[in-house]
C-alpha positions in Angstrom: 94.9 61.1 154.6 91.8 61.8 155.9 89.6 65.1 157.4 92.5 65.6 160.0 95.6 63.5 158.2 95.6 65.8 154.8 97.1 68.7 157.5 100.2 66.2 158.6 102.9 67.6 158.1 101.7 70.9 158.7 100.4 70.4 162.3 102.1 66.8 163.6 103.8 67.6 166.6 102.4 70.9 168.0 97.9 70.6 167.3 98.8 66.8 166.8 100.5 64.2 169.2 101.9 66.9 171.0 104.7 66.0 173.9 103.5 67.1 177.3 106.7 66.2 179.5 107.4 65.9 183.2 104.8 64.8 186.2 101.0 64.7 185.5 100.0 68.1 187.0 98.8 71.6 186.2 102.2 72.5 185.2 103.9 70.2 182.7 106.5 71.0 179.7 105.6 71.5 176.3 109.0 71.9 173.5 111.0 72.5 177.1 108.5 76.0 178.2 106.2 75.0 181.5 102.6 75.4 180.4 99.5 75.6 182.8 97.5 72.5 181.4 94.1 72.5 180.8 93.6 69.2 178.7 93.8 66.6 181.0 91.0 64.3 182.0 92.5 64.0 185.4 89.4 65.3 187.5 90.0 64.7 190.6 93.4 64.4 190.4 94.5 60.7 191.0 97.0 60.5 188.3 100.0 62.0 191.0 97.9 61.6 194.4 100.5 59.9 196.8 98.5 57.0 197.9 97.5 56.0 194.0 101.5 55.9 193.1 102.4 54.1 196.5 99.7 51.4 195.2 100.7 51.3 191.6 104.7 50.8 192.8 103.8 48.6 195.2 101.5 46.0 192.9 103.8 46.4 190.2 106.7 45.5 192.0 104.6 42.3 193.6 103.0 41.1 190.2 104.9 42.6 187.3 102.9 43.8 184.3 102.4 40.3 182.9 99.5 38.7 185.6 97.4 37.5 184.6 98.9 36.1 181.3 96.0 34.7 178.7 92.2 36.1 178.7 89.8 36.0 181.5 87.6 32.6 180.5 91.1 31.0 179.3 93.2 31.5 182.0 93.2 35.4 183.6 90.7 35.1 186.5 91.4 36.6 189.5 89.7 37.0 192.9 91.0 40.6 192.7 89.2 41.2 189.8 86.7 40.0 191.0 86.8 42.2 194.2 87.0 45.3 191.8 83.7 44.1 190.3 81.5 43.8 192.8 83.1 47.3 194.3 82.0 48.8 190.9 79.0 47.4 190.9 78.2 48.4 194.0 79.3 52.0 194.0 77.0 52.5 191.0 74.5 50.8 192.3 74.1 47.5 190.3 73.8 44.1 191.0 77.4 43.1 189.3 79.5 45.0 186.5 82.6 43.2 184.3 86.1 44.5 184.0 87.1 45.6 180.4 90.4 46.4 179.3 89.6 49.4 177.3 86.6 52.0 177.3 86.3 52.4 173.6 87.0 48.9 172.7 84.6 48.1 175.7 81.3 50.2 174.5 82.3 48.6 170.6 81.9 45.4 171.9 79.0 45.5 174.7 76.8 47.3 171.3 77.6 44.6 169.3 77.4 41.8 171.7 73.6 43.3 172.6 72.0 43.3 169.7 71.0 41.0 167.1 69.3 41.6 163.1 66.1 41.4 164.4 66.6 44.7 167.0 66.5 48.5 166.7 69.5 50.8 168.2 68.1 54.1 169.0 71.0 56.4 169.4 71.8 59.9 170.5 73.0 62.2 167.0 76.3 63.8 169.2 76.9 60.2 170.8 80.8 59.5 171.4 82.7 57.7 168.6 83.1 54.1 170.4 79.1 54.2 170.2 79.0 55.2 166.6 81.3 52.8 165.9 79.6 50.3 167.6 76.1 51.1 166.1 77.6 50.7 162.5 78.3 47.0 163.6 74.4 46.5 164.1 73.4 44.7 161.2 69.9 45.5 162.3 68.1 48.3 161.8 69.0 52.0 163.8 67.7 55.2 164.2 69.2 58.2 165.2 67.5 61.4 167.3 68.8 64.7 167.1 70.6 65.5 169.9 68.8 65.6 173.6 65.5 65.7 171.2 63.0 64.5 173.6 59.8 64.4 171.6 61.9 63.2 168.0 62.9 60.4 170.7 59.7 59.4 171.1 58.6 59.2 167.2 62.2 57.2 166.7 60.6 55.0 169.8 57.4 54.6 167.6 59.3 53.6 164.4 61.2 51.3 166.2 58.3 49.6 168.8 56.9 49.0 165.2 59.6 47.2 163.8 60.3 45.1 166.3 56.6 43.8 166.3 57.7 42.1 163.2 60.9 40.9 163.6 60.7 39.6 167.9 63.3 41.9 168.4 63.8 44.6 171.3 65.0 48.1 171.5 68.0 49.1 172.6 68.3 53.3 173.4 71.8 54.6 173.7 73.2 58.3 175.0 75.6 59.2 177.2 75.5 61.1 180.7 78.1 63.6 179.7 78.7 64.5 176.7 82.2 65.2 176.5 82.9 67.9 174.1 79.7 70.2 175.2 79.7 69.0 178.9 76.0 69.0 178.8 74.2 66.1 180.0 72.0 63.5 178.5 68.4 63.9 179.4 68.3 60.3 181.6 65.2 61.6 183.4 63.1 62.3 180.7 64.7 59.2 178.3 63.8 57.3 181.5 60.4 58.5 182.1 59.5 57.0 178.3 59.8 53.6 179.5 55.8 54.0 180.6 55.3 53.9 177.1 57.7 52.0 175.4 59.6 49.0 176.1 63.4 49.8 175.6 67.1 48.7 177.1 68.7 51.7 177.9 72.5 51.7 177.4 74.6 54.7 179.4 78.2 55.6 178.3 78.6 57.6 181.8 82.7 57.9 181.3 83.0 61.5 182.0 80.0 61.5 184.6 81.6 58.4 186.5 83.8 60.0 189.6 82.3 63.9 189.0 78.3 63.6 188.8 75.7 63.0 192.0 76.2 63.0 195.6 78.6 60.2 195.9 80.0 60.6 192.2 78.0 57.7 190.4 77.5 59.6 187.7 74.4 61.4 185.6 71.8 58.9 186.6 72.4 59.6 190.5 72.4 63.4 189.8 69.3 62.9 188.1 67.5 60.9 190.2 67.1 57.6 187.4 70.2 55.7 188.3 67.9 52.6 188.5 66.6 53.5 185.1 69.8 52.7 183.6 69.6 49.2 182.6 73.5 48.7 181.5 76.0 51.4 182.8 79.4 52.2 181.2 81.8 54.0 182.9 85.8 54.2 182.1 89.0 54.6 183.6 90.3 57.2 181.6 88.8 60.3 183.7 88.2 60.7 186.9 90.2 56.8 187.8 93.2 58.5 185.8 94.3 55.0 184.6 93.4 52.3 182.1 90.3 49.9 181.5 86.2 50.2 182.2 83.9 48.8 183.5 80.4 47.9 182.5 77.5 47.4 185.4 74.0 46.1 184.8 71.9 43.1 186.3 73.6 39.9 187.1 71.8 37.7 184.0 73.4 40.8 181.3 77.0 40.4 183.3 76.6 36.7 182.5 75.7 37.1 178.9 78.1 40.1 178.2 81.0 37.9 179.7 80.3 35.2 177.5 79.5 37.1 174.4 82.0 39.5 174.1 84.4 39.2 171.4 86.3 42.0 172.5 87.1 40.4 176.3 86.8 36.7 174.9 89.3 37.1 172.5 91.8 40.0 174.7 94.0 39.2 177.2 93.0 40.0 180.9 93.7 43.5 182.7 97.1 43.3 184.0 96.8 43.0 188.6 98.8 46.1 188.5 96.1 48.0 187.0 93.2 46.1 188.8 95.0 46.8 192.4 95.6 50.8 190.9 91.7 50.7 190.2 90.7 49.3 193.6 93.0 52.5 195.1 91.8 54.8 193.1 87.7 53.6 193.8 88.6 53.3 197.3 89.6 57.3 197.5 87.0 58.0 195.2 84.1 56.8 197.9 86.2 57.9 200.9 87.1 61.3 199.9 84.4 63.3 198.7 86.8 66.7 199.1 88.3 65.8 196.2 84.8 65.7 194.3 84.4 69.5 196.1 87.3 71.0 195.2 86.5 70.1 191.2 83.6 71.5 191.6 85.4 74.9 193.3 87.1 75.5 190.4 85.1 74.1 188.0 82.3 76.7 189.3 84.7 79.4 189.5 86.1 78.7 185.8 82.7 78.8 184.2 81.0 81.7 186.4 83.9 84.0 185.4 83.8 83.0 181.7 80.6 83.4 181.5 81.1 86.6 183.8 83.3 87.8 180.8 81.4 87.8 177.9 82.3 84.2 176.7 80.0 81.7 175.7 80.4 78.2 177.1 77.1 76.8 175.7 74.9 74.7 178.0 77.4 72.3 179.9 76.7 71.7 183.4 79.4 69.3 184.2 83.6 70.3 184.7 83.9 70.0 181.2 84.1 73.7 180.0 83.4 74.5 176.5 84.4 78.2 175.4 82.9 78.5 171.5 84.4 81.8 169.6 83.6 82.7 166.0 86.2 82.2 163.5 88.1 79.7 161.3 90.9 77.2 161.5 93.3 80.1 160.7 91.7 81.8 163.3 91.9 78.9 165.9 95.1 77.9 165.0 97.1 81.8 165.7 94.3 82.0 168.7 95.9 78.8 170.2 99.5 79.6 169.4 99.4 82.5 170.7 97.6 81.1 174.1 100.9 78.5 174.6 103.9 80.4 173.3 102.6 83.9 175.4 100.4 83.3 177.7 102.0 79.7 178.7 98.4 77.9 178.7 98.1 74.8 177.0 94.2 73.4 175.9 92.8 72.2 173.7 91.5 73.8 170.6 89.4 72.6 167.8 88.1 74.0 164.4 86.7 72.8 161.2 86.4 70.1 160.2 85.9 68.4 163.5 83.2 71.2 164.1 81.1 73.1 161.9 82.3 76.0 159.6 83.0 79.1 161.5 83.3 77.5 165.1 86.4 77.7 167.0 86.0 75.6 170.5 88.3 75.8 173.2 88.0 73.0 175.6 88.9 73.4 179.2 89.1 70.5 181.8 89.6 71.7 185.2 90.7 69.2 187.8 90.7 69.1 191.6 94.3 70.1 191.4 93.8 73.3 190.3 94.1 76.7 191.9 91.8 79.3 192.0 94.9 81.5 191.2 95.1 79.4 188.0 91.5 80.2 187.1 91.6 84.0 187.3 95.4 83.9 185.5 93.3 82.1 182.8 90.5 84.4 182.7 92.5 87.3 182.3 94.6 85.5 179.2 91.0 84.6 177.9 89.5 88.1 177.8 92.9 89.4 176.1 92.1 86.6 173.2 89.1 87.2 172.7 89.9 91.1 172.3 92.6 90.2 169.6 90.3 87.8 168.3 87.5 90.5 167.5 90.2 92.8 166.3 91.0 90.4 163.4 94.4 90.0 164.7 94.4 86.3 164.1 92.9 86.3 160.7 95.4 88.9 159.4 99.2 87.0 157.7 100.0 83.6 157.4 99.4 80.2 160.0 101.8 80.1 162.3 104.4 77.8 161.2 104.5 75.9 164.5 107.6 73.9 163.1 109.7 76.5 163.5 107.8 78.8 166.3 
C-alpha cells in the first residue's frame, strides 16, 4: 500500500481525501461543521471573484466543455489559445510560452522532451515531485545538489561540464522559485550568476511564484532581478489562476521544439475554450489589479510576523506559503490536528512522518487575499493554545483519535 496507503483505512476520509463542501472561500464545511480554511492554493482569490465566475458561465454556456475536441496539432487549435499564449508570454516576459493541460503532467513532459542520453540534469534535492518524476525519465546521466547548496552546485556543474565534453551533450539545471512546502525560494540569482562559468539551460518550475512573486507578480526571477536568466519558465494554473492547465514560456525556437516534441500535449487532447477564456479572465485581473497581490501580502505578513511573534518557528519562507514546524510524532500531529478542526474549527494541513523526517510535525498554512486580518489573530491565538498542549504532552498521552467516529 505504500508510505501513506498502509494507514487507509485508518485515515481515508478525514487526513486523506477529505470533503471540503460549499463555495471556495475562507469558510467551507467539513463532515457538516464550518471550518476557517487554510489549505487552499487560492492566493489571490480568483476561485469565487465575480468577474472569473461571470466568464467561466458565460464561455461555458457559449462553447460547452467539449471545444476543441482532438489535440492541438490534430485538430484543437484555436486563435484563443493562441491569444492566451502570447498574453503569458508576455506577462513573464518571454518571447512565446505553450498551453499545457496539466502542470505536473506538463513539467514530466517538457524534462523529458529536453533532454537526450548524451545530457546532464542537474537538479535541486527538495525539487517538486513532477520534476523528480521527470528526471527519473532521463536516460542520461543526473546529479542532484543539496538543497539551495550554492557552492555543491557549482562542483555538480563541474562533473557535469565534464561529461558533456564527451558525450556533445548540454546541461540542463532545474529548481524551482518557490518551493512549496518550505516557501523559501530558489536561489535564481546566484544559480543565474554561474552561467559566467558554465554553460547550462536553466529550467524554472515557478507554480507557486507565478501570480504572488515581484512587482507585477511574474514570479521569483522578477523578485530577484534574473527573470531574463530563466531560459524555460513553468508556471501553473493551480495557484494563484485558481483553475486548470500551465503554461510553459521560453524563446520562440524552444516553443517550436517543445510543441512538437512533447508526448504529453502531442498525444492529449487540447484545453477545453472554457478553461482557455477562464485563464485569459483570470490573467487579465491578475495584471490589472495589483490590490489583490497587496492584500496577500497583508495577511500573509501579518500571519508570519505574529507566528513568529509567538514563539513558532516557520523556517526560512519568504513567500505566502507559511510553514509552522513543531516537534513531535505522527501521534502527536494527528491529536494536534484533530483537535485544531473539531475545537477550534480551523482546517490546514498537517503533515508528519513519513512524508517528513522523524520527529517533525509541519503545519502548512496558505493565506489568500481573501482573508481577514480578524482570521489571522483568531488563528494565532488557536496556535499558541496548541502549541501549549503540545509541550504539555497532551497529544502524546492515549490513543489516535479515531477520526471515523470523532
Amino acid at each position: 500500500m505504500g508510505p501513506l496507503g498502509q494507514y487507509a483505512s485508518q485515515v481515508h476520509g478525514y487526513w486523506t481525501f477529505p470533503k471540503l463542501e460549499g463555495e471556495i472561500s475562507t469558510r467551507m464545511k467539513f463532515r457538516g461543521k464550518e471550518k476557517l480554511v487554510w489549505s487552499l492554493n487560492n492566493y489571490l482569490g480568483l476561485a469565487n471573484h465575480p468577474e472569473v465566475r461571470k466568464a467561466d458561465a458565460e464561455a461555458s454556456a457559449q462553447f460547452g466543455l467539449a471545444l476543441p475536441m482532438g489535440a492541438r496539432m490534430m485538430s484543437g487549435q484555436t486563435d484563443l489559445h493562441e491569444k492566451l499564449e502570447q498574453e503569458l508570454a508576455d506577462f513573464v516576459g518571454k518571447e512565446s510560452a505553450y498551453l499545457l493541460n496539466y502542470g505536473y503532467q506538463g513539467m514530466v513532459s517538457i524534462i523529458d522532451s529536453l533532454v537526450d542520453r548524451k545530457d546532464v540534469i542537474v537538479y535541486d534535492s527538495e525539487s517538486h515531485a513532477c520534476i523528480i518524476d521527470g528526471v527519473r525519465l532521463h536516460m542520461g546521466k543526473r546529479f542532484v545538489y543539496p538543497h539551495n547548496n550554492i557552492e555543491n552546485l557549482r562542483k555538480q556543474l563541474e562533473r557535469a561540464t565534464k561529461m558533456c565534453k564527451e558525450t556533445g551533450g548540454g546541461i540542463l539545471v532545474i529548481t524551482e522559485g518557490v518551493f512549496g512546502m518550505s516557501g523559501d525560494l530558489g536561489k535564481l540569482d546566484k544559480i543565474a550568476a554561474l552561467k559566467k562559468e558554465f554553460s547550462f539551460r536553466l529550467l524554472v518550475d515557478d507554480a507557486h511564484g507565478f501570480g504572488t512573486m515581484g512587482n507585477t507578480g511574474a514570479g521569483v526571477g522578477e523578485y530577484l532581478g534574473v527573470q531574463d536568466e530563466i531560459d524555460v519558465y513553468f508556471g501553473t494554473f493551480a495557484k494563484s489562476v485558481a483553475s486548470i492547465g500551465a503554461f510553459v514560456a521560453a524563446p520562440r525556437e524552444v516553443i517550436v521544439y517543445l510543441m512538437y516534441n512533447m508526448r504529453s500535449q502531442i498525444f492529449a487532447k487540447s484545453l477545453p475554450m472554457a478553461l482557455v477564456v477562464g485563464a485569459l479572465k483570470r490573467l487579465e485581473l491578475i495584471r490589472n489589479h495589483p490590490e489583490l497581490r497587496d492584500q496577500l501580502w497583508t495577511i500573509a505578513n501579518a500571519l508570519q510576523k505574529g507566528l513568529k511573534d509567538r514563539g513558532f518557528n516557520i523556517g526560512n519562507t519568504q513567500s505566502p506559503v507559511t510553514p509552522v514546524f513543531l516537534n513531535g510524532g505522527p501521534q502527536e500531529g494527528a491529536n494536534l490536528a484533530h483537535d485544531l478542526r473539531e475545537n477550534f474549527n480551523i482546517f490546514c494541513s498537517v503533515v508528519t512522518y513519513p512524508v517528513v523526517p522523524k520527529g517533525v510535525i509541519i503545519i502548512r498554512l496558505i493565506p489568500t487575499a481573501i482573508h481577514t486580518l480578524e482570521d489571522v489573530n483568531y488563528s494565532l491565538e488557536a496556535f499558541s493554545k496548541i502549541k501549549a498542549k503540545l509541550d504539555a504532552g497532551e497529544y502524546a498521552s492515549g490513543k489516535f483519535v479515531d477520526v471515523k467516529t470523532s
